[in-house]
Structures are given as structure tokens and as C-alpha cells.
ZALUM-149277 format. One record per atom (N, C-alpha, C): residue number from 1; y, z, x. Coordinates in Angstrom, 1 decimal, decimal comma. Atoms other than C-alpha are relative to their C-alpha. Example, Ala and Ser with C-alpha at 12.3 -4.5 7.8 and 13.67 -1.06 7.14 Angstrom:
# residues 2
<site n="1" north="-1,2" up="0,0" east="0,9"/>
<site n="1" north="-4,5" up="7,8" east="12,3"/>
<site n="1" north="1,2" up="0,0" east="0,9"/>
<site n="2" north="-1,1" up="0,0" east="-0,9"/>
<site n="2" north="-1,1" up="7,1" east="13,7"/>
<site n="2" north="1,1" up="0,8" east="-0,8"/>
This chain:
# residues 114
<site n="1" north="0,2" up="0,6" east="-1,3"/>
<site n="1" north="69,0" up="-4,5" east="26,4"/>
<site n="1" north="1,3" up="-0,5" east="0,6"/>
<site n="2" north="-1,7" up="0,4" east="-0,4"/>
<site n="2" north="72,6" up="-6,1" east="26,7"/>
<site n="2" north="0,8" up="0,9" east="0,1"/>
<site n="3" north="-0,9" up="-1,4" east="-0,2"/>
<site n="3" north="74,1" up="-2,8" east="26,4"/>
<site n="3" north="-0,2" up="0,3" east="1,7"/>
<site n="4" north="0,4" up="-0,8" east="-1,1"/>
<site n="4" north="71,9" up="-1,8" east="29,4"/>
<site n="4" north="0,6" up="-0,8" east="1,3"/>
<site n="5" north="0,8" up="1,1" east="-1,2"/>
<site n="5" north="72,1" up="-4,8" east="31,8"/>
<site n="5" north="2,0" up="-0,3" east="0,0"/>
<site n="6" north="-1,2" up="-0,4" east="-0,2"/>
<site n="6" north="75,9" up="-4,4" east="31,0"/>
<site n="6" north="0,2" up="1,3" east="1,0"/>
<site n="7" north="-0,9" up="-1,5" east="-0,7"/>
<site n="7" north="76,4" up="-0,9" east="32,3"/>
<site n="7" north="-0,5" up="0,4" east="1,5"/>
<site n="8" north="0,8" up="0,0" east="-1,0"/>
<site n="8" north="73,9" up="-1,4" east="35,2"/>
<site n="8" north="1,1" up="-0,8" east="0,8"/>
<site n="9" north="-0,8" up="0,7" east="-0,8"/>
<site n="9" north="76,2" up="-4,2" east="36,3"/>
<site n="9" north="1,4" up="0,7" east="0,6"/>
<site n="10" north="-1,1" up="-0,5" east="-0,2"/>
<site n="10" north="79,4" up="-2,2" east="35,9"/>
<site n="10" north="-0,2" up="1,1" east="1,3"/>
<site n="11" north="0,2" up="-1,0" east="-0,7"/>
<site n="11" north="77,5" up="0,9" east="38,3"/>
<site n="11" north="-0,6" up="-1,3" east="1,1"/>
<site n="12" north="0,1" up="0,6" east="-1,2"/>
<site n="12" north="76,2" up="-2,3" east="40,8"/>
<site n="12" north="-1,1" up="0,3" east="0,5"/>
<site n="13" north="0,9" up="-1,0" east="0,3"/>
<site n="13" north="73,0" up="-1,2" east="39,8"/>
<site n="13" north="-0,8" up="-2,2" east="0,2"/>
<site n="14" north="1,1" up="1,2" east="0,1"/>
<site n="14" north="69,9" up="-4,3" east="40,7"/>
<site n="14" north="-1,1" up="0,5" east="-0,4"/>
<site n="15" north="1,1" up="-0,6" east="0,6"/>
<site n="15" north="66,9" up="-3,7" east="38,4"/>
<site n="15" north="-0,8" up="-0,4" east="1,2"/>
<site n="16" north="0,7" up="0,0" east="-1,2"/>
<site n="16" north="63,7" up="-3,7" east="40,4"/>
<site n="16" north="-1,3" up="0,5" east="-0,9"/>
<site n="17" north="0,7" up="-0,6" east="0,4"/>
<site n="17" north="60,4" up="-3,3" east="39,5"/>
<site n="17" north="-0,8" up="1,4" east="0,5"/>
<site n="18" north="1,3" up="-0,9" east="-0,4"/>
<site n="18" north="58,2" up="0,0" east="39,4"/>
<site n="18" north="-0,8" up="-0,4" east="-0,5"/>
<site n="19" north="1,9" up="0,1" east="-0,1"/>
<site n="19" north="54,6" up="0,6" east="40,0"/>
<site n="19" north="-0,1" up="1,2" east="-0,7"/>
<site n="20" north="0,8" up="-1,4" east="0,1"/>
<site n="20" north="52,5" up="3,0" east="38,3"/>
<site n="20" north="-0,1" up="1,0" east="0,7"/>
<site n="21" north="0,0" up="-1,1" east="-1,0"/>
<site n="21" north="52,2" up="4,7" east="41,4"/>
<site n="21" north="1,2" up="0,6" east="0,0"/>
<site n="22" north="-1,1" up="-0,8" east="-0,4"/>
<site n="22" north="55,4" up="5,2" east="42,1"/>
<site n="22" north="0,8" up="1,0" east="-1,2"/>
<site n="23" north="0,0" up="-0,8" east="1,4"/>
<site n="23" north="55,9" up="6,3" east="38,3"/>
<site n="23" north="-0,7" up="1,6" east="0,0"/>
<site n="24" north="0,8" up="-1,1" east="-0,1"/>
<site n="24" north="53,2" up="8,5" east="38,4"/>
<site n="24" north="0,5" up="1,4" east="1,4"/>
<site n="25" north="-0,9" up="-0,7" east="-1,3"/>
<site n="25" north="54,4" up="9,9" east="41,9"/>
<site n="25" north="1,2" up="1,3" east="0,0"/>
<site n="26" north="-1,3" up="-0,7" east="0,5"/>
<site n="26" north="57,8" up="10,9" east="40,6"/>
<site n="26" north="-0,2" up="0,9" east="-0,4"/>
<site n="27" north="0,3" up="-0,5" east="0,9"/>
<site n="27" north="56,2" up="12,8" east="37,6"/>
<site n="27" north="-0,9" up="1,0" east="0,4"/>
<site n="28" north="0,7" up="-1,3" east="-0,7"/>
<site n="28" north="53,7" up="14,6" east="39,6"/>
<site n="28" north="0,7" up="1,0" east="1,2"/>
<site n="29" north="-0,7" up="-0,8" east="-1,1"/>
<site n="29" north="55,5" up="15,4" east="42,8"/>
<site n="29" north="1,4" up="1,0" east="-0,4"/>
<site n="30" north="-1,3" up="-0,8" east="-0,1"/>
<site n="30" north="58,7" up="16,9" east="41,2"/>
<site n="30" north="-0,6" up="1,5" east="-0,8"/>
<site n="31" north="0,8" up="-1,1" east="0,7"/>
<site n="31" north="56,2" up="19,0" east="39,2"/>
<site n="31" north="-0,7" up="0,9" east="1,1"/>
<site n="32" north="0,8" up="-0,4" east="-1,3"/>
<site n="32" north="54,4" up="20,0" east="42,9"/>
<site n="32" north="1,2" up="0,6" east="0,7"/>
<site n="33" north="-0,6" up="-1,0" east="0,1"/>
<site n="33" north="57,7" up="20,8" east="43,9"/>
<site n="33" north="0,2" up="1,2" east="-0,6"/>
<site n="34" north="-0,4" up="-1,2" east="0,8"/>
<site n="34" north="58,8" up="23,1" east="41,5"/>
<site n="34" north="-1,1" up="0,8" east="0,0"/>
<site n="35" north="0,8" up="-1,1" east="0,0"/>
<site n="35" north="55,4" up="24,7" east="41,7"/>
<site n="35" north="0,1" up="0,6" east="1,7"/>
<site n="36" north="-0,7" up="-0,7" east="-0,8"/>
<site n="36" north="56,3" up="25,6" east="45,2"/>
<site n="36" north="1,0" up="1,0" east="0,4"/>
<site n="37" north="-0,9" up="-1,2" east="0,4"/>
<site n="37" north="59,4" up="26,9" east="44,3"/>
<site n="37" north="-0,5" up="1,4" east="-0,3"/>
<site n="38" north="0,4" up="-1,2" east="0,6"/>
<site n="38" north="57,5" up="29,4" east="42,1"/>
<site n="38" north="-0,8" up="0,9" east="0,7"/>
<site n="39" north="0,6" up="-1,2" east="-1,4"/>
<site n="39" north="55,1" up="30,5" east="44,8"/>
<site n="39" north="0,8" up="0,3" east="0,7"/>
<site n="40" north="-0,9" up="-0,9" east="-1,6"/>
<site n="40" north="58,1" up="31,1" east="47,4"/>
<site n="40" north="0,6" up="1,0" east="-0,9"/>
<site n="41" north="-0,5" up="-1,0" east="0,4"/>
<site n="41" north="59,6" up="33,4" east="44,8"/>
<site n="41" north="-0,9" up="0,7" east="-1,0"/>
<site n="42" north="1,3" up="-1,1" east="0,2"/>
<site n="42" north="56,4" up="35,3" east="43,8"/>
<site n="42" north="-0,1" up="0,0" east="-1,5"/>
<site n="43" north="0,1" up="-0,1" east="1,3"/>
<site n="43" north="56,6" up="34,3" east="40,5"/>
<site n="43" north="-1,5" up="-0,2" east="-0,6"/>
<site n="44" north="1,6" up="-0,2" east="0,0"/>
<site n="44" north="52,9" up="33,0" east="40,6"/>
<site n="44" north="-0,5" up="0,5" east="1,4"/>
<site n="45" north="0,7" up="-0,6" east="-1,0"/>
<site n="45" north="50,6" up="34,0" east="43,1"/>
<site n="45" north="-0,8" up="-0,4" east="1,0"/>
<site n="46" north="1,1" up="1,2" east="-0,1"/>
<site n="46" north="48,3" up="31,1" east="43,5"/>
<site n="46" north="0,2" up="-1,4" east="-0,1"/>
<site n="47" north="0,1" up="1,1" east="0,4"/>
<site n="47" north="48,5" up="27,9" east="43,7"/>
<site n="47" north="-0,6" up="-0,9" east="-1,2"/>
<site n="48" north="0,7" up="0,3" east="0,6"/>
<site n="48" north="45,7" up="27,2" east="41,3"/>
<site n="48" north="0,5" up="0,8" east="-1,3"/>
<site n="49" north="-0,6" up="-0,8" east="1,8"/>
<site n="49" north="47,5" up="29,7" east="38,3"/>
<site n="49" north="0,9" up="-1,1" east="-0,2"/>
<site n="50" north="-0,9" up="1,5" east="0,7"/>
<site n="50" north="50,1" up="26,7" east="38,3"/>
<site n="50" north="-1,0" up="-0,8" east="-0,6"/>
<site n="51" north="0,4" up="1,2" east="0,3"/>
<site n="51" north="47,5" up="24,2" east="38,1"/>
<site n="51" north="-0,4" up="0,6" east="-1,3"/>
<site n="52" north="0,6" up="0,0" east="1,0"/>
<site n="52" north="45,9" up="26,2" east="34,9"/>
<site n="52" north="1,0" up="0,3" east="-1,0"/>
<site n="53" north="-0,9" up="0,5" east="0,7"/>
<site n="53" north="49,0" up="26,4" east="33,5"/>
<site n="53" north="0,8" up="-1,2" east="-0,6"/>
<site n="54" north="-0,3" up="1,7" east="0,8"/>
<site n="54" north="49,4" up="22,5" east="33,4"/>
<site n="54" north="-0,6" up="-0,4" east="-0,7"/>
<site n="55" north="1,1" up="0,8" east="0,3"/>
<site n="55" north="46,4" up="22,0" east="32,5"/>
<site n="55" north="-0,1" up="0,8" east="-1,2"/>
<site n="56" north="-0,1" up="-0,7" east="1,3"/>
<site n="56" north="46,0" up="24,6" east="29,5"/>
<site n="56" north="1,2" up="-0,2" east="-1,0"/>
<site n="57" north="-1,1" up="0,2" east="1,0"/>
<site n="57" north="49,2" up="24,6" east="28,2"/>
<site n="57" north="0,8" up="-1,2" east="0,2"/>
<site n="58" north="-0,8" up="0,5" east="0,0"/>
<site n="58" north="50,9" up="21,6" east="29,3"/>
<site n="58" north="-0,8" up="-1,7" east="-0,2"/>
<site n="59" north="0,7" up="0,7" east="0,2"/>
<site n="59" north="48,0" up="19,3" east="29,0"/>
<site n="59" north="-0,8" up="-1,4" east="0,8"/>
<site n="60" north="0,1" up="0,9" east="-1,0"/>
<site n="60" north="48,0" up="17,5" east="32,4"/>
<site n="60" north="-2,1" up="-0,3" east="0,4"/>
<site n="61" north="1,7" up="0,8" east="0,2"/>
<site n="61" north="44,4" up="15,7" east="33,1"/>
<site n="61" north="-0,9" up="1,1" east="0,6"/>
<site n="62" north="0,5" up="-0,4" east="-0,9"/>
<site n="62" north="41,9" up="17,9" east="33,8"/>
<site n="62" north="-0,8" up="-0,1" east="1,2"/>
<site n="63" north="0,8" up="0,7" east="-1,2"/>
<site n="63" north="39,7" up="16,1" east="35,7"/>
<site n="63" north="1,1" up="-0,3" east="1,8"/>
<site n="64" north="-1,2" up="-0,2" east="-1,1"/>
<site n="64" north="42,9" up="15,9" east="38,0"/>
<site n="64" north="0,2" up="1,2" east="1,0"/>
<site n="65" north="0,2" up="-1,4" east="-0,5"/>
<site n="65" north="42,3" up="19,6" east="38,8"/>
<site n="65" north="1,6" up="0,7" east="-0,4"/>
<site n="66" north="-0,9" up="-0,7" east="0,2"/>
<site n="66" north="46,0" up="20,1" east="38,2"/>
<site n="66" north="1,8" up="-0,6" east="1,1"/>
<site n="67" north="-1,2" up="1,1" east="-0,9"/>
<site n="67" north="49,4" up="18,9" east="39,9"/>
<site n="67" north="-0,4" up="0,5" east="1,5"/>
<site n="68" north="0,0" up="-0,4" east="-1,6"/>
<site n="68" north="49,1" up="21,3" east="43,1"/>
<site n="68" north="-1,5" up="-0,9" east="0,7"/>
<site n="69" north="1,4" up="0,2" east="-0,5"/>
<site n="69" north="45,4" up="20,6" east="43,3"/>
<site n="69" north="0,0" up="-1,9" east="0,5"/>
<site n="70" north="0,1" up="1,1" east="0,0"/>
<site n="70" north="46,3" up="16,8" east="42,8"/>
<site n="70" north="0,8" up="-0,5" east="1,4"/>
<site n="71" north="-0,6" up="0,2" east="-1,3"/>
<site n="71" north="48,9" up="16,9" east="45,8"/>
<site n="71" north="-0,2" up="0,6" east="1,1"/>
<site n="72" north="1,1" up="0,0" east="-0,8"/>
<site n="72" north="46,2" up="18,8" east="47,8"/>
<site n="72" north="-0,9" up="-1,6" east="0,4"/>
<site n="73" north="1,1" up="1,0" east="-0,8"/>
<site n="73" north="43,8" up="15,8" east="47,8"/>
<site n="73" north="0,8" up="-1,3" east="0,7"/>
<site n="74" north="-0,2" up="0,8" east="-0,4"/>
<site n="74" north="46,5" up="13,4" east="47,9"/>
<site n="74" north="0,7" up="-0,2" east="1,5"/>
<site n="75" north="-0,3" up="-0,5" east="-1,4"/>
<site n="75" north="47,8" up="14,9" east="51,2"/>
<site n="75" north="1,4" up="0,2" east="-0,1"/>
<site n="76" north="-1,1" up="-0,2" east="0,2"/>
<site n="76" north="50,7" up="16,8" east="51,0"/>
<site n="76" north="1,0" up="-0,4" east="1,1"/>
<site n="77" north="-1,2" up="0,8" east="-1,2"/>
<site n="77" north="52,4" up="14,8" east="54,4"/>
<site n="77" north="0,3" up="-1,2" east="-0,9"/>
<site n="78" north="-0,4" up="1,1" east="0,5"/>
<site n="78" north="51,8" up="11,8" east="52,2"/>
<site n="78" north="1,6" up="0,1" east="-1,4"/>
<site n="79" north="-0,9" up="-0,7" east="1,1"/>
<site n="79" north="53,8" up="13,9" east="49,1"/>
<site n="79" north="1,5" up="-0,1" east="0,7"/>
<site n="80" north="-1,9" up="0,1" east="-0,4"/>
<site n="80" north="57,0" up="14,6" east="51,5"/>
<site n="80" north="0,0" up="-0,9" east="0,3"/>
<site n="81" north="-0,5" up="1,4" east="0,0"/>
<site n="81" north="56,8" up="11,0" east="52,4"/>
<site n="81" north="0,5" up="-0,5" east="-1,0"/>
<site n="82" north="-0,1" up="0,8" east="1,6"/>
<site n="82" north="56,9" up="9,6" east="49,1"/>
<site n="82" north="1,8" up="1,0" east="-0,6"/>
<site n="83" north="-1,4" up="-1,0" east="1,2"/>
<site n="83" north="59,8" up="12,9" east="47,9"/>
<site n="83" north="0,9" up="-0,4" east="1,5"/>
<site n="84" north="-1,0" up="0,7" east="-0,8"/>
<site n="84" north="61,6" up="11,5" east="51,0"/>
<site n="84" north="0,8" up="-1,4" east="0,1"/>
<site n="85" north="-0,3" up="1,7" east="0,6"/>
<site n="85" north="61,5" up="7,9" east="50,3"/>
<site n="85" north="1,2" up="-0,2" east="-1,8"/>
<site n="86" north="-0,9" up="-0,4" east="1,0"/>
<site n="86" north="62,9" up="8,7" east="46,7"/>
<site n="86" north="1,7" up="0,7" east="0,2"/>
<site n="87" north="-1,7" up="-0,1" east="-0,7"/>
<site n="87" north="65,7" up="10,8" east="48,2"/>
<site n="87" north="1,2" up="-1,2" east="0,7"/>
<site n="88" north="-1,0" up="1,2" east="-0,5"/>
<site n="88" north="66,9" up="7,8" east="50,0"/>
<site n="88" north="0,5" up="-0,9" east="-0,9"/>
<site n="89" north="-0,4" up="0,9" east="1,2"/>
<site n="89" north="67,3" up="6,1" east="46,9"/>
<site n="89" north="1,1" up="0,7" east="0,3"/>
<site n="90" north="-1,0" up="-0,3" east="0,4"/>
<site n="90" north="71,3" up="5,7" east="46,6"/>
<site n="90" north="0,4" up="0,1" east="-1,2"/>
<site n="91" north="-0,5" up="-0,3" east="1,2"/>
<site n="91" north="71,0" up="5,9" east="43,4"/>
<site n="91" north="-0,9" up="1,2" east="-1,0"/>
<site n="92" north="0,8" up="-1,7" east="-0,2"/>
<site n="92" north="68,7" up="9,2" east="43,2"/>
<site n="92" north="0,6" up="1,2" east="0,2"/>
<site n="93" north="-0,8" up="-1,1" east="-0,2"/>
<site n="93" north="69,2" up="12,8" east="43,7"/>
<site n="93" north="-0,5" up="0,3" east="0,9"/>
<site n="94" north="0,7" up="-0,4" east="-1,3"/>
<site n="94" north="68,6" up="13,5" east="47,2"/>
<site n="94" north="0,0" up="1,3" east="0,0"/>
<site n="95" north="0,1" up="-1,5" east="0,1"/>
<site n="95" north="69,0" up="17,0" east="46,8"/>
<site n="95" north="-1,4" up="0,6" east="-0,9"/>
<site n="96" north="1,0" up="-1,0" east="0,7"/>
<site n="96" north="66,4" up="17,4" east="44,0"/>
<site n="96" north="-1,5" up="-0,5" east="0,7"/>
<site n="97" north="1,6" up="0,4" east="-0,6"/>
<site n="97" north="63,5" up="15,5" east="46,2"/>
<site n="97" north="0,3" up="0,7" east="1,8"/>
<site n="98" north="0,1" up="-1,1" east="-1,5"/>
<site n="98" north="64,2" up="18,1" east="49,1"/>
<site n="98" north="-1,1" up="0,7" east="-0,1"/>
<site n="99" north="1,4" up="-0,6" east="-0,5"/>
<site n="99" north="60,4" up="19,1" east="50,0"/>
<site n="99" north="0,4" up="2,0" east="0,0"/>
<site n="100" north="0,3" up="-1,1" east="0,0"/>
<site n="100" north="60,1" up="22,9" east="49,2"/>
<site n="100" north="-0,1" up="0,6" east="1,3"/>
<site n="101" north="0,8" up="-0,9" east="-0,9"/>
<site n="101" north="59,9" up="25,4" east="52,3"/>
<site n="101" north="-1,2" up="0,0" east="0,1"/>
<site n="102" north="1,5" up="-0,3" east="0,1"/>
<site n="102" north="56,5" up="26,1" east="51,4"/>
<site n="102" north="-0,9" up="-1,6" east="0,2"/>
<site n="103" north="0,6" up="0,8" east="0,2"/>
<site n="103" north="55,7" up="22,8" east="51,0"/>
<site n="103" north="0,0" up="-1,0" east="1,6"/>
<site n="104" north="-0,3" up="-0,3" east="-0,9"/>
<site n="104" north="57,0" up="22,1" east="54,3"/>
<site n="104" north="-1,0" up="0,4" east="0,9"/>
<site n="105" north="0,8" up="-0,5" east="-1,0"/>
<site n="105" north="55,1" up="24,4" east="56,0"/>
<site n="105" north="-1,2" up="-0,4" east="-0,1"/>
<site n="106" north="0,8" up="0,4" east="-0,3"/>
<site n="106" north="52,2" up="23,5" east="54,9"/>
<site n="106" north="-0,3" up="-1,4" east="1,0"/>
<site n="107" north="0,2" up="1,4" east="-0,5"/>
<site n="107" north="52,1" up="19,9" east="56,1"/>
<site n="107" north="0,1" up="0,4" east="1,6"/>
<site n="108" north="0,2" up="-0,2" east="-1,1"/>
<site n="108" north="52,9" up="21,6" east="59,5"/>
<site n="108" north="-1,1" up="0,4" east="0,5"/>
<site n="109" north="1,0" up="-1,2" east="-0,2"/>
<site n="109" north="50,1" up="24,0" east="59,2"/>
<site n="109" north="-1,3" up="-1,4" east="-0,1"/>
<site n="110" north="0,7" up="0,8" east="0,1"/>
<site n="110" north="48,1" up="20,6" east="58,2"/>
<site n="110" north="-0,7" up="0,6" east="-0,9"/>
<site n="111" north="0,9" up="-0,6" east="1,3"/>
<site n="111" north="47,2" up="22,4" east="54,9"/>
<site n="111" north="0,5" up="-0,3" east="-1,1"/>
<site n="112" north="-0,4" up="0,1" east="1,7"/>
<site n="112" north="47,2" up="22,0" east="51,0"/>
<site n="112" north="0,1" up="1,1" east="-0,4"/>
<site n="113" north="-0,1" up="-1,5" east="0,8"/>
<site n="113" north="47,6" up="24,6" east="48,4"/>
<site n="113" north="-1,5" up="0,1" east="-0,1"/>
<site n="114" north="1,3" up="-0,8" east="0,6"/>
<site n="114" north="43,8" up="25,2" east="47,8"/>
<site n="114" north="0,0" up="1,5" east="1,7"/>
């Protein structure tokens, strides 16, 4: 812990607490990303073959329906809010919480992946 609370101070770094939510958030949305990614380059097909690939092989909840399905209900304007807010972290990668094209479009279109 002294190690840490050292190197934090040397980078000018103020701890801070997280929430579950925003835990959980992170964990899901970068995964909702990257499943966008895979539909803009035709790697899946469907939104919902991601989700049965979290859910079968990667073990994600099923009652959840799946990450995409999960950032369907939770409203994918609310999702680039949240991967926007994260980007502005200075001490984040604003680059890697850049909202997908696809992901994007939808929220214009006022649609989820189902």
C-alpha cells in the first residue's frame, strides 16, 4: 500500500473513490465497444452472436441477456455518456473510450443493437 500511495503521489495522482456502477460500466461498455468494432468489420453479423458468445464461453450473466443486449436496455446515449465521461479522465485513455461508429449511429437513429 506504501509502495502504491508513493508512486500515485510521484504521478500527482488523488485517489478517489469508485462505485460499482461505475466499475461495472467500465467492464461492460469497453466490451459493448469492441463488440461494435466486430460488427463494423463483418466479423459477426449480429449483435446477439456477440452476446452468446459472452455468455457461453465467457461466462457473462445470463439473465443480463449479454453485454450488447445489456447496453441496449441501458440506453446506448446513456453508454456514450458514461465512455465520454471516462475519456475525460486525465488520467485515462481517451482514445480507447471513443464510442464505435456503429455505436454512434445508433444513438442517432435512437436505436439499440436488438
Amino acid at each position: 500500500e506504501d509502495m502504491i500511495a508513493e508512486h500515485r503521489k510521484e504521478l500527482g495522482i488523488t485517489p478517489r473513490k469508485i462505485s460499482d456502477e461505475e466499475i461495472v460500466q467500465r467492464l461492460v461498455y469497453s466490451l459493448v465497444n469492441e463488440g461494435a468494432h466486430i460488427l463494423e468489420d463483418g466479423i459477426a453479423s449480429k449483435a446477439s452472436d456477440i452476446d452468446m458468445v459472452y455468455i457461453t464461453g465467457y461466462g457473462f450473466p445470463i439473465f443480463r441477456g449479454g453485454p450488447m443486449h445489456y447496453a441496449s436496455q441501458q440506453g446506448l446515449f446513456n453508454v456514450v455518456q458514461a465512455m465520454q465521461r471516462f475519456g475525460r479522465n486525465p488520467n485515462d485513455d481517451g482514445t480507447f473510450w471513443e464510442p464505435a461508429k456503429l455505436i454512434r449511429q445508433r444513438v442517432a437513429e435512437g436505436r439499440g443493437f436488438a
